[in-house]
C-alpha positions as CSV (number, residue, x, y, z in Angstrom):
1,X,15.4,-7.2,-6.6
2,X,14.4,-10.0,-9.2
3,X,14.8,-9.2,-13.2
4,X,11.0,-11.1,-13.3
5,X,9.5,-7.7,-11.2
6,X,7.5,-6.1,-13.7
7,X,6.4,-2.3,-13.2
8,X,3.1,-1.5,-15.2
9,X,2.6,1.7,-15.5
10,X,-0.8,2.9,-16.3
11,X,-0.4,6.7,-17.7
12,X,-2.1,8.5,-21.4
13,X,0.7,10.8,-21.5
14,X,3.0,9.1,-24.2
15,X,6.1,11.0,-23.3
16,X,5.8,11.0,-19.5
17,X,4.9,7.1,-19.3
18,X,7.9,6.5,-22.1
19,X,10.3,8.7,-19.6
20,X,9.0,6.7,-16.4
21,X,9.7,3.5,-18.6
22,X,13.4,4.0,-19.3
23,X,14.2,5.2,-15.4
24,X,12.4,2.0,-14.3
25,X,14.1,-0.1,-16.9
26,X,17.5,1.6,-16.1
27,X,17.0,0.6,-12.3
28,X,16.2,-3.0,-13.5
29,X,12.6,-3.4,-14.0
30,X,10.9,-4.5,-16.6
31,X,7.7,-2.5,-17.4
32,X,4.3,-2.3,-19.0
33,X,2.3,0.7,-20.5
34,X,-1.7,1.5,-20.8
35,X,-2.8,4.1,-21.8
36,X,-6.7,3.3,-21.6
37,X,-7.8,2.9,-18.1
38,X,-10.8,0.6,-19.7
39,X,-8.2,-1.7,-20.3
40,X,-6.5,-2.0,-16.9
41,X,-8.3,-4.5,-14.9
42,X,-8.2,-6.6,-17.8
43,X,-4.5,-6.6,-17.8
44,X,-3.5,-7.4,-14.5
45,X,-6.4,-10.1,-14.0
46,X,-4.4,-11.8,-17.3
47,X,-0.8,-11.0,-16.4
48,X,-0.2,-9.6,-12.2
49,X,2.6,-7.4,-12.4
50,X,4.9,-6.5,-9.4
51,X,3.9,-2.5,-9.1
52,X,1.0,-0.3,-10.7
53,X,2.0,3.2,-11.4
54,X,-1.5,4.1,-11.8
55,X,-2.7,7.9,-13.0
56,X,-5.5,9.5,-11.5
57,X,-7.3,10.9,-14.6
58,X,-7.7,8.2,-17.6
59,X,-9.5,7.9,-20.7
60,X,-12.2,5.2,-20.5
61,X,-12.1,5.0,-16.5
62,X,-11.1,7.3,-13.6
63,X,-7.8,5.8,-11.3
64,X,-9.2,5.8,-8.2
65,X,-12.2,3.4,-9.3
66,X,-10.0,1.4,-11.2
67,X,-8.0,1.1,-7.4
68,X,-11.5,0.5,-5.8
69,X,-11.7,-2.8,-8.0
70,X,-8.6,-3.4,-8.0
71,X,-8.6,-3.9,-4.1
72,X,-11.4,-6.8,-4.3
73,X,-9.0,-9.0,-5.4
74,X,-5.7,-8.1,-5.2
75,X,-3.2,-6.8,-2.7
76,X,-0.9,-5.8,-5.8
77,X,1.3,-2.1,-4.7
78,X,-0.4,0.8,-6.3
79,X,1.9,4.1,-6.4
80,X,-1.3,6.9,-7.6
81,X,0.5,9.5,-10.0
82,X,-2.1,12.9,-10.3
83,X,-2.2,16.6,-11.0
84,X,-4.5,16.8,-8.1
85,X,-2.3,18.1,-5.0
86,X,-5.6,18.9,-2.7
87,X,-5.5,16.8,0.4
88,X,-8.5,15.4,-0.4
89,X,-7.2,13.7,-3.5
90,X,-4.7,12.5,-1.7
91,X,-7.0,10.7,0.9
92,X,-9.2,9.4,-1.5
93,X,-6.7,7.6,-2.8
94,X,-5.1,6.0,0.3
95,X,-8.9,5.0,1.6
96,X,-9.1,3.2,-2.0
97,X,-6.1,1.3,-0.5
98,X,-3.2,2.6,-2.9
99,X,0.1,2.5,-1.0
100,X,1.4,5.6,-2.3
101,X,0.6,8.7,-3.6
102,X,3.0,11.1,-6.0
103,X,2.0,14.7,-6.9
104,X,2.8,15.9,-10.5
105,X,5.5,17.0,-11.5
106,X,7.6,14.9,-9.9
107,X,11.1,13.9,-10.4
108,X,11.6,10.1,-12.2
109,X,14.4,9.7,-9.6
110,X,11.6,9.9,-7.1
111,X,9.0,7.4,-8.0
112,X,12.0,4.8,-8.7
113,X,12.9,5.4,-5.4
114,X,9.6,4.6,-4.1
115,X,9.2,1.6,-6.3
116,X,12.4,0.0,-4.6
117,X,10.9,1.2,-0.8
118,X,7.8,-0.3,-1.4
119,X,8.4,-3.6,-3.1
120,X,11.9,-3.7,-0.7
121,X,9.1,-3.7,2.3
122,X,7.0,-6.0,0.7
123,X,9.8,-8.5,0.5
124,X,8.6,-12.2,0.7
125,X,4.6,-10.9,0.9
126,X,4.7,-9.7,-2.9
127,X,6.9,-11.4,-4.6
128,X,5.7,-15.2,-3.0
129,X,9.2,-16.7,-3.7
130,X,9.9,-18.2,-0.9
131,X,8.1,-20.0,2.5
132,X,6.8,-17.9,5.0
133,X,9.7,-18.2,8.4
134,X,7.9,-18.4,11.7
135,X,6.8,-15.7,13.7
136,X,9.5,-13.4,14.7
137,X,8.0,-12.4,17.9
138,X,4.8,-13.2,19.9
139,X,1.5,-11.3,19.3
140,X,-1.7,-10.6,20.9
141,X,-4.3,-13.4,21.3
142,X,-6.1,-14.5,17.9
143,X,-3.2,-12.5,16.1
144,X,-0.6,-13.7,14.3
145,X,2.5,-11.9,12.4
146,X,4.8,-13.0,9.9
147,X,7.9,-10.1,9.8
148,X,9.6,-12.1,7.0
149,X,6.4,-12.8,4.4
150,X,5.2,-9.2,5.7
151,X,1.9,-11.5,6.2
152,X,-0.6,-10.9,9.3
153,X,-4.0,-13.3,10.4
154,X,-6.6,-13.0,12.8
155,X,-8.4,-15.7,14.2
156,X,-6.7,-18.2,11.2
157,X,-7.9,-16.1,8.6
158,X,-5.6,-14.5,6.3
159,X,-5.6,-10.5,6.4
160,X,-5.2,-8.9,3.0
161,X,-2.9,-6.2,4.0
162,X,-1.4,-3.2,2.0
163,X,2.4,-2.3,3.6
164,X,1.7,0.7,5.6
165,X,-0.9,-1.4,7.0
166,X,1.0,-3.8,7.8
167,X,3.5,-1.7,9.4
168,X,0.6,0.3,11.5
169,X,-0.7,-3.1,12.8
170,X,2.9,-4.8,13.7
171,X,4.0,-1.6,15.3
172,X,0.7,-1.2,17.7
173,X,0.1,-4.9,18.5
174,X,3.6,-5.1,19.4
175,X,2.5,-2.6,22.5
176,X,-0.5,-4.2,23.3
177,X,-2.0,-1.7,25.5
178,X,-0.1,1.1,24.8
179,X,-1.4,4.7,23.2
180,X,0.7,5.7,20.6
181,X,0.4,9.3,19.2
182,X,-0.7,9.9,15.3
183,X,3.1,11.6,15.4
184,X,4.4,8.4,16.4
185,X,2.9,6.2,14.1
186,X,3.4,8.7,10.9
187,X,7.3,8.0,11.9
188,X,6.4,4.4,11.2
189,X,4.7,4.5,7.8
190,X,7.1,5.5,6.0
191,X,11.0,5.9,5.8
192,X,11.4,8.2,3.1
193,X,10.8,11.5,5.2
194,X,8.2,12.2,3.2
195,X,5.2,14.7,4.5
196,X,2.5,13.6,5.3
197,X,-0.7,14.5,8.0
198,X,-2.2,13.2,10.8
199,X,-5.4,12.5,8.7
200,X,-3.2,10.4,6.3
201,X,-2.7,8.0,9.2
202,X,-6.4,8.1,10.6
203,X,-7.5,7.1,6.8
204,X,-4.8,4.1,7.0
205,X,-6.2,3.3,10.7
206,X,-9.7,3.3,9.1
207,X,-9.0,1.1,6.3
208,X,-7.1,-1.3,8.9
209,X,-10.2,-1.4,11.3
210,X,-12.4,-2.1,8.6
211,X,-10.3,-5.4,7.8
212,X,-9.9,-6.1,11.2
213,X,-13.4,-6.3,11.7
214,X,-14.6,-8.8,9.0
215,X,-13.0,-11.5,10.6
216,X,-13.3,-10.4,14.3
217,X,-16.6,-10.2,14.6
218,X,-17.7,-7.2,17.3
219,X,-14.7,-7.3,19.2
220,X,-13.0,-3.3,18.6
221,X,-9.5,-4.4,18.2
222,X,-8.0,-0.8,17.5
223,X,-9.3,1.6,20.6
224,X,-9.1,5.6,19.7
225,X,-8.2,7.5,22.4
226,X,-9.5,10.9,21.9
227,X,-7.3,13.6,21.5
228,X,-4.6,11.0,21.6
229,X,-4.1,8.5,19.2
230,X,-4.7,4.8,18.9
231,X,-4.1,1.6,20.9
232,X,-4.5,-1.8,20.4
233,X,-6.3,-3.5,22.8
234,X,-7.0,-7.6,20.5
């Protein structure tokens, strides 16, 4: 970690955004506070930080459509913090592309550690401080994967990948072919142990597909396999 990764944490609750503050400072981040989620998009278009914190339920504009814009032009890490615990909630905000979701209350401990998991995984890819190595292995046809920048392209085109996404892709096109179970892959999302369900990874496959497909034209790059799971068949 870098003393220039900046934390901005988006949160109205003074005391809980002040307590999040001084555990991310204390782990070596530097961090930024809203409070008005008017003013979020605004922020990061002037000054990108490294990681949004980002509430759920904000004065002046809801989380999850501030996320929705947020994803048209910027692959930033967004870590979701709500008092919403239905399953819904929790889907919505992964198929809004945020990379992580934390139920309140939650331990400060906690979201520091997954801060460091998700910008450790993002290496190279988020902080853009160093040249992309070449490919670490060989991929399907048209595909192309970067392990070190945590970067992936179809076709020459860039893909603007979240990590999980990232992970899901590199882990089935490196089995060209092969079925892997929702059980399997939810083993490769994430290695916190965390809990999470089989619809968490089918809204992660969706949002995959749907990126896959705007620069692949017709071609179904990401078979299901009904009562199975998913294959990659580029």
């Amino acid at each position: 970690m870098t003393s220039t990764q900046t934390i901005l944490i988006v949160e109205d609750e003074p005391k809980l955004a002040a307590l999040l503050a001084d555990y991310l400072r204390a782990a070596g981040y530097a961090t930024r506070h809203i409070a008005d989620g008017g003013a979020v998009i605004d922020a990061v278009r002037a000054d990108m930080p490294d990681l949004l914190l980002l509430d759920r339920m904000l004065p002046g504009r809801d989380g999850a459509d501030i996320c929705r814009e947020l994803r048209s032009f910027s692959q930033v890490p967004v870590i979701m913090l709500t008092a919403k615990v239905e399953e819904v909630d929790r889907l919505l905000g992964l198929q809004l592309g945020a990379d992580d979701y934390i139920c309140k209350p939650f331990s400060p401990r906690e979201v520091v550690a997954r801060v460091q998991a998700i910008l450790r995984r993002a290496g190279a890819w988020q902080a853009g401080a160093a040249p992309a190595a070449p490919p670490s292995a060989p991929a399907p046809a048209g595909l192309l994967i970067d392990d070190a920048a945590y970067s992936a392209s179809f076709g020459g085109q860039l893909l603007d990948l979240t990590p999980v996404e990232f992970r899901l892709l590199n882990t089935l096109a490196g089995h060209p072919g092969q079925v892997f179970s929702r059980n399997q892959l939810m083993d490769k999302l994430y290695d916190d142990y965390r809990v999470v369900t089989d619809r968490t990874v089918d809204s992660h496959i969706r949002n995959l597909r749907r990126k896959l497909d705007a620069v692949s034209g017709e071609r179904e790059i990401i078979r299901s396999i009904y009562g199975v799971g998913y294959r990659y068949d580029g």
